[in-house]
C-alpha positions as CSV (number, residue, x, y, z in Angstrom):
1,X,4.4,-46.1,-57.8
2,X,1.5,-48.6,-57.8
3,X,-0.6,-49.2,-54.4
4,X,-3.5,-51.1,-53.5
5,X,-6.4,-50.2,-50.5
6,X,-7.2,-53.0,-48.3
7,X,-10.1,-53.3,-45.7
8,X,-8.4,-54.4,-42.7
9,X,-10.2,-56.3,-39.8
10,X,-9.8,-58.0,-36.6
11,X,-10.2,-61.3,-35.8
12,X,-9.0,-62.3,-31.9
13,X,-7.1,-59.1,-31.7
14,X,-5.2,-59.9,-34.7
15,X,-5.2,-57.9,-37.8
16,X,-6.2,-59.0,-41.5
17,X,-6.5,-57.2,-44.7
18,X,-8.0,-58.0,-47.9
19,X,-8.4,-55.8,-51.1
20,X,-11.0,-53.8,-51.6
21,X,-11.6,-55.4,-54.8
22,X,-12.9,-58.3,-53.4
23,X,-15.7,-56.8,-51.3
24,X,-18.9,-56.4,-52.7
25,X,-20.2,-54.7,-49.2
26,X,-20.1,-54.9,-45.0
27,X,-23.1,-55.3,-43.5
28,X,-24.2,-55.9,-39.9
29,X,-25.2,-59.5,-38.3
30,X,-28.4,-60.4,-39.5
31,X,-30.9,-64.0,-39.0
32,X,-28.9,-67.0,-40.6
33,X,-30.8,-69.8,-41.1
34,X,-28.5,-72.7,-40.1
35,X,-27.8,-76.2,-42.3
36,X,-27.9,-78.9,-41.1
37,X,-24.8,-81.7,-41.4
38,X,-22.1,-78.9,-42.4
39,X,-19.2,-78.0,-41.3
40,X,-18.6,-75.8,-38.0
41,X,-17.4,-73.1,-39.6
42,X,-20.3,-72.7,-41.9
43,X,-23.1,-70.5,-39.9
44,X,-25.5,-70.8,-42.7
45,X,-27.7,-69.0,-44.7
46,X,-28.8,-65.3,-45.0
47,X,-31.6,-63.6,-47.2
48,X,-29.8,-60.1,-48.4
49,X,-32.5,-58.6,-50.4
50,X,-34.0,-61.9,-52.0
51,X,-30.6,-63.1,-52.6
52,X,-29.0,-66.7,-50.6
53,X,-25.9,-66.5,-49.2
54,X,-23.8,-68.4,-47.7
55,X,-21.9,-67.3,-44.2
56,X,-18.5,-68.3,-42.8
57,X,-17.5,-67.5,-39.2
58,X,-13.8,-67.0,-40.0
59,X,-12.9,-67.8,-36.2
60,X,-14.0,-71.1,-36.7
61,X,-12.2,-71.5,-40.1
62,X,-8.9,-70.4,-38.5
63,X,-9.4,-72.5,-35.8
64,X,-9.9,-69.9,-32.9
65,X,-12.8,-70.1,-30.0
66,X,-16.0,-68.9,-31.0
67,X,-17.2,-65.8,-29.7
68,X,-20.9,-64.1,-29.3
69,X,-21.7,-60.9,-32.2
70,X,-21.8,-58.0,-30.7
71,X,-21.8,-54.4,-31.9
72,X,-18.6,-54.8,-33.8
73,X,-19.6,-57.7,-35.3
74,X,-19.4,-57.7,-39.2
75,X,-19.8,-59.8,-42.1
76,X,-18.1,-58.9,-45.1
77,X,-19.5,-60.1,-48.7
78,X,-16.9,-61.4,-51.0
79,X,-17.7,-62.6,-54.8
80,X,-16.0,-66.4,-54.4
81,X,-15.7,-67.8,-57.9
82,X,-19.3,-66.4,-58.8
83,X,-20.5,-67.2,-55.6
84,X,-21.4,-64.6,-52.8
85,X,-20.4,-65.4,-49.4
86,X,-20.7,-63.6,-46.4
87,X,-17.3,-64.2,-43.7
88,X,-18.3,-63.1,-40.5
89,X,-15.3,-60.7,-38.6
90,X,-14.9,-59.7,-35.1
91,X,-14.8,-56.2,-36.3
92,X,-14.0,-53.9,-39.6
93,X,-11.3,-51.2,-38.6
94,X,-10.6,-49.1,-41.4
95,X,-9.4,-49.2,-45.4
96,X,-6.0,-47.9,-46.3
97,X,-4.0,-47.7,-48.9
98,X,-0.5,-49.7,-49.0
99,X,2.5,-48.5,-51.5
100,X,4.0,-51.7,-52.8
101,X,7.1,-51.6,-51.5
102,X,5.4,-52.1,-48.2
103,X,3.8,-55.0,-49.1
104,X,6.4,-58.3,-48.5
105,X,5.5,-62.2,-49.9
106,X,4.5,-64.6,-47.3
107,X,7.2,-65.8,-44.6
108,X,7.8,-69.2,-45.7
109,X,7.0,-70.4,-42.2
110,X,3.1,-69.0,-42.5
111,X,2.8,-69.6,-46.4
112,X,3.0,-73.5,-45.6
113,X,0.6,-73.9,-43.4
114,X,-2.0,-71.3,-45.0
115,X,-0.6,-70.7,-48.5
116,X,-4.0,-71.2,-49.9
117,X,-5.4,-67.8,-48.7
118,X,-2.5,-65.6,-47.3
119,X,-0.9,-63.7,-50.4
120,X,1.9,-61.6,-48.1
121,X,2.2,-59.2,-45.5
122,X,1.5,-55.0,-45.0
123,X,3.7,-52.9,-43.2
124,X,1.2,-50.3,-42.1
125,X,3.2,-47.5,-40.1
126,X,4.5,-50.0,-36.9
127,X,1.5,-52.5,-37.6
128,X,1.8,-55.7,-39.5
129,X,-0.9,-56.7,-41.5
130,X,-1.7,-60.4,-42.8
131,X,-2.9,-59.8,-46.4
132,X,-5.7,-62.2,-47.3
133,X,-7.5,-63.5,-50.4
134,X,-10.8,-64.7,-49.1
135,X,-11.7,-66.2,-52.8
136,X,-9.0,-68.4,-52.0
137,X,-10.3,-69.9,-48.7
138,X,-12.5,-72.3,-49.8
139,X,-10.5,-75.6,-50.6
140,X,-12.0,-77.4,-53.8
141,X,-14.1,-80.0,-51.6
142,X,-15.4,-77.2,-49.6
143,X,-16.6,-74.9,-52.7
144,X,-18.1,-78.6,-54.0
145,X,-20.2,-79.3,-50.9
146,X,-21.2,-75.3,-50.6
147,X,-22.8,-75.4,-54.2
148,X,-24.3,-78.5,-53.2
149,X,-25.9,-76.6,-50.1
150,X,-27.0,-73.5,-52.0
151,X,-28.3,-75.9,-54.7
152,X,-30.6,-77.7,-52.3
153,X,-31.3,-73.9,-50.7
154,X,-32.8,-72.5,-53.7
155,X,-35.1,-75.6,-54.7
């Protein structure tokens, strides 16, 4: 029986997983440099030991009121098609592992509207768990003008 372990976090009380896989590490808020002319939902830059990377506030992406770091606060770094990026999360809760058969496609009502990034749906104990592939986030525009930014960054 095959299973996977997600890191599930929480985003305006809602809960979100993605695998494990895909992070490369969590780290705590740090300075972000911001960039001018782009979108909302791009904080900016941060400086993780020498290295540029970019940082999404994934309230903003999903559409949801912004809302001050605190303690909780975390940004999780994700390898996006050879690029790292940093999504900032109200808070990292735990990592678990899910057995397959409790792992369920995409209702079709959610997959239209977000099928870009939501791959299905964990049944944690009584919990439901939207799973998420943060690679996938980024439409095609988006990851052109974000190479464009870190392109202008490190000259």
């Amino acid at each position: 029986m095959a299973s996977h372990q997600f890191v599930i976090f929480n985003i305006n009380g809602e809960n979100f997983g993605i695998e494990i896989t895909q992070v490369k590490e969590i780290i705590k808020p740090m300075d972000i440099f911001k960039v001018p002319n782009t979108p909302d939902y791009i904080e900016g830059l941060i400086n993780l030991r020498g290295k540029v990377h970019t940082v999404f506030n994934l309230r903003k992406k999903f559409n949801l009121p912004a809302l001050a770091f605190d303690d909780n606060t975390k940004i999780i770094i994700v390898n996006v098609n050879s690029m790292m990026i940093g999504f900032i999360v109200d808070e990292v809760n735990e990592i678990v592992r899910v057995e397959d058969e409790d792992i369920e496609n995409t209702p079709q009502a959610i997959a239209s509207a977000n099928s870009r990034y939501v791959t299905g749906v964990a049944k944690i104990g009584d919990r439901i768990i939207l799973i998420l592939d943060l690679s996938r986030a980024l439409s095609l525009t988006e990851e052109q003008e974000l190479q464009k930014i870190l392109n202008t960054s490190s000259n």
